[in-house]
C-alpha positions in Angstrom: 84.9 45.8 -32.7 86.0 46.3 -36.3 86.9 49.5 -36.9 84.4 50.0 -39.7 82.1 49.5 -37.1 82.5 52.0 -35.1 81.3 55.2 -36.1 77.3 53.8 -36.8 78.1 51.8 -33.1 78.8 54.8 -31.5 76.2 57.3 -32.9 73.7 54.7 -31.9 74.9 54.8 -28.3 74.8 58.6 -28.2 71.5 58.2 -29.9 69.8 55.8 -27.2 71.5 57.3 -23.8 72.4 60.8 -24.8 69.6 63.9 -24.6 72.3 66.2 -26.2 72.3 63.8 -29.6 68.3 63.7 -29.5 68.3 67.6 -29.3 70.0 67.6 -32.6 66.9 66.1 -34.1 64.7 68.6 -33.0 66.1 71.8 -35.0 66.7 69.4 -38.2 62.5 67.9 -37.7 61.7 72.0 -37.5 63.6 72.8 -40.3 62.6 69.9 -42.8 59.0 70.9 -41.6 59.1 74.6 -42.6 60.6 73.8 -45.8 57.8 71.5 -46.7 55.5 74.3 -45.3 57.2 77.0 -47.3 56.7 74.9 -50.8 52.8 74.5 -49.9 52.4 78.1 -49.9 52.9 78.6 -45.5 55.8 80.8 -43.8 56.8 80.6 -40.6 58.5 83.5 -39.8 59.5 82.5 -36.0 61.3 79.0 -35.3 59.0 78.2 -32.2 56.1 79.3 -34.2 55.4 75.1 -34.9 55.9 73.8 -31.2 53.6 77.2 -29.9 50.6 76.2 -32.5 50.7 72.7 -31.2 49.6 73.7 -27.6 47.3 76.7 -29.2 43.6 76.7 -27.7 42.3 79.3 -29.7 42.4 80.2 -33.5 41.2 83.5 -34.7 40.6 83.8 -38.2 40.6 87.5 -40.7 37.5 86.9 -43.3 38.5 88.7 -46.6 41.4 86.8 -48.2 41.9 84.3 -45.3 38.4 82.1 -45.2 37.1 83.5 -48.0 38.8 83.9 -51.6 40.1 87.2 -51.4 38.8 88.2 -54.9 36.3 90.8 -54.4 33.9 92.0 -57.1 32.1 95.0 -57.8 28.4 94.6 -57.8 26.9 98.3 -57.6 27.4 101.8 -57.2 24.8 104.3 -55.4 25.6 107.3 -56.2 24.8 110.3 -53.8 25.9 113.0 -54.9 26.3 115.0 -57.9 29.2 113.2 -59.5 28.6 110.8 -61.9 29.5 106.7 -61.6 32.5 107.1 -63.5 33.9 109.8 -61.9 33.0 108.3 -58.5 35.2 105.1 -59.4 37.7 107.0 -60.4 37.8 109.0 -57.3 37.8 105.4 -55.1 40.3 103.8 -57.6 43.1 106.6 -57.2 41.8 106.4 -52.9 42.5 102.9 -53.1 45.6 102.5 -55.5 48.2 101.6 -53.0 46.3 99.6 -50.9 46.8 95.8 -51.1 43.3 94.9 -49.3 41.1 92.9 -52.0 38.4 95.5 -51.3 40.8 98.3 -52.3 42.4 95.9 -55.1 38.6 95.0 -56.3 37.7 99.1 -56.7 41.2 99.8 -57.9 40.6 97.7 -60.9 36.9 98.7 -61.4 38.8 102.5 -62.5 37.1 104.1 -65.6 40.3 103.3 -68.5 39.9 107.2 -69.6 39.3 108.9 -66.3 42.6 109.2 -64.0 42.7 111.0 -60.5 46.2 111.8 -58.6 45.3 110.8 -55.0 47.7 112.8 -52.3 48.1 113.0 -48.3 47.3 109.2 -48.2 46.4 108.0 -45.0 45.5 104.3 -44.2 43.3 103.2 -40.9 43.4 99.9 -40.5 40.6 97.8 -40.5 38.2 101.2 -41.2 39.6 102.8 -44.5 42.1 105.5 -46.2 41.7 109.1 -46.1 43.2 111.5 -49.1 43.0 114.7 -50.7 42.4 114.4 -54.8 42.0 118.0 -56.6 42.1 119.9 -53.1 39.6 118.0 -51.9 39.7 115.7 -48.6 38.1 112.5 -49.0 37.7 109.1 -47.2 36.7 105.9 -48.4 36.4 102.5 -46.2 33.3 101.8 -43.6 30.7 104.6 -43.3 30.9 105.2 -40.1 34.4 106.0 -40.6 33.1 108.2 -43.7 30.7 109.7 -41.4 33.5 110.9 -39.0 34.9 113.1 -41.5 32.0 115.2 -42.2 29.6 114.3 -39.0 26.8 113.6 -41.3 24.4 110.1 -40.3 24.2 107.3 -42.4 22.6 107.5 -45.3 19.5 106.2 -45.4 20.6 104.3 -48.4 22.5 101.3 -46.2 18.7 99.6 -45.6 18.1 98.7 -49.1 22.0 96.7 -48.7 21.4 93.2 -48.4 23.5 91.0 -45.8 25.6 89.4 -48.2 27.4 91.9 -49.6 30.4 94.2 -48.5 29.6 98.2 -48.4 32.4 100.5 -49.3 31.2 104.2 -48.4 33.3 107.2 -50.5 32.5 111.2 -48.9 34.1 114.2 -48.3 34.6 116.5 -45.7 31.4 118.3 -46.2 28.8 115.3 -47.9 28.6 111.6 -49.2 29.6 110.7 -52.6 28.5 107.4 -53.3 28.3 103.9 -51.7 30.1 100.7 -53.5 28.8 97.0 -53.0 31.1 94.3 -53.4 31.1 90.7 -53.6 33.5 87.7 -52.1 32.7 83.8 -51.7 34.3 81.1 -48.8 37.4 79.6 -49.9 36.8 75.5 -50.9 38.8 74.4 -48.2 37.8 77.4 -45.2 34.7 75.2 -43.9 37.2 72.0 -43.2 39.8 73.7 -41.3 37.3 75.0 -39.4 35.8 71.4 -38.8 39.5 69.6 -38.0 40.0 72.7 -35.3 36.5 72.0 -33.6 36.9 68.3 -33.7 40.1 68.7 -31.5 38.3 71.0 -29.2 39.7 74.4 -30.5 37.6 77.5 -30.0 37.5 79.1 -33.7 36.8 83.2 -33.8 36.0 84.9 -36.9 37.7 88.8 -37.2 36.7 91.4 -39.7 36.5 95.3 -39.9 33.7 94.3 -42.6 29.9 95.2 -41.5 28.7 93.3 -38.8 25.8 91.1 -40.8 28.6 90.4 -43.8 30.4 89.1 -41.1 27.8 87.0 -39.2 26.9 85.6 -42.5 30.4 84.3 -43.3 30.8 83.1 -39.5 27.2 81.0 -39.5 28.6 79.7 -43.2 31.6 78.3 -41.2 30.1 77.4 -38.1 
């Protein structure tokens, strides 16, 4: 065979009768495949991450910032205390500054521009809400029950005049509540058809949250 032949002849062999030159395609396929993923905005962080979600049965969702758009609004403030609105916002903005959650980010930039708190002793709870201690004080801010657990107090009787479609965000002490914070979010353009393409090939779709349950259901019925 000419020699200038030989090399393509060759490969071509190794290519048709040889598994060890067809395992060289597979890491070059997964790595021209998480580039293209990485450029639309996707990172795979594992290398079998792409072979494992092709034999996934189940797909289990977060709601704020994943299915829905992740830019949280304030809507309203109840106040239930004696402190004023402003100084209630100021007190959930310096709670929430470090936190990265669009709730936290939402009430972060809601902060009065002339009233400043120094928040100290941060905790964060995942899923329920951060604990803190502003002027001496020890505060919590994030679900009300988890609220509630720091002073033992019920729910205020405030929550039924909350409709469904909104987030609640309770602020309190260790001995009272402070105020109660509604915020607003809306489905991302594209949540409903993922949700759609994963039930049409027979994948069971769950919805996860540490929002309040009937936020929750609402976005999970929008979805399907």
């Amino acid at each position: 065979i000419d020699r200038d032949r030989v090399l393509w002849v060759t490969i071509s062999l190794l290519v048709v009768t040889c598994p060890c030159a067809l395992s060289l395609a597979t890491p070059a396929a997964l790595i021209t495949a998480t580039g293209s993923l990485s450029r639309r905005g996707i990172l795979i962080t594992r290398g079998h991450a792409l072979d494992t979600l092709a034999r996934a049965t189940h797909f289990v969702f977060d709601k704020t910032g994943t299915v829905t758009g992740g830019r949280m609004g304030l809507i309203g403030v109840m106040l239930l205390a004696q402190q004023d609105r402003e100084t209630v916002l100021a007190l959930a903005a310096a709670l929430e500054a470090s936190s990265e959650h669009p709730v936290g980010r939402a009430l972060a930039a809601a902060r009065p521009a002339h009233t400043q708190y120094q928040a100290d002793e941060i905790r964060h709870v995942t899923g329920r809400g951060i604990a803190g201690t502003i002027d001496g004080v020890r505060l919590r801010i994030g679900s009300p029950r988890f609220v509630a657990e720091g002073h033992g107090l019920p729910l205020p009787h405030e929550l039924v005049f909350v409709s469904d479609d909104v987030t609640i965000v309770a602020l309190g002490s260790e001995h009272n509540w402070i105020a109660l914070f509604t915020l607003g979010d809306s489905l991302r353009p594209d949540a409903l058809r993922v949700v759609h393409a994963l039930s049409a090939q027979r994948r069971e779709v769950h919805l996860l949250s540490g929002d309040r349950t009937p936020c929750v259901k609402r976005v999970a019925r929008q979805l399907h």
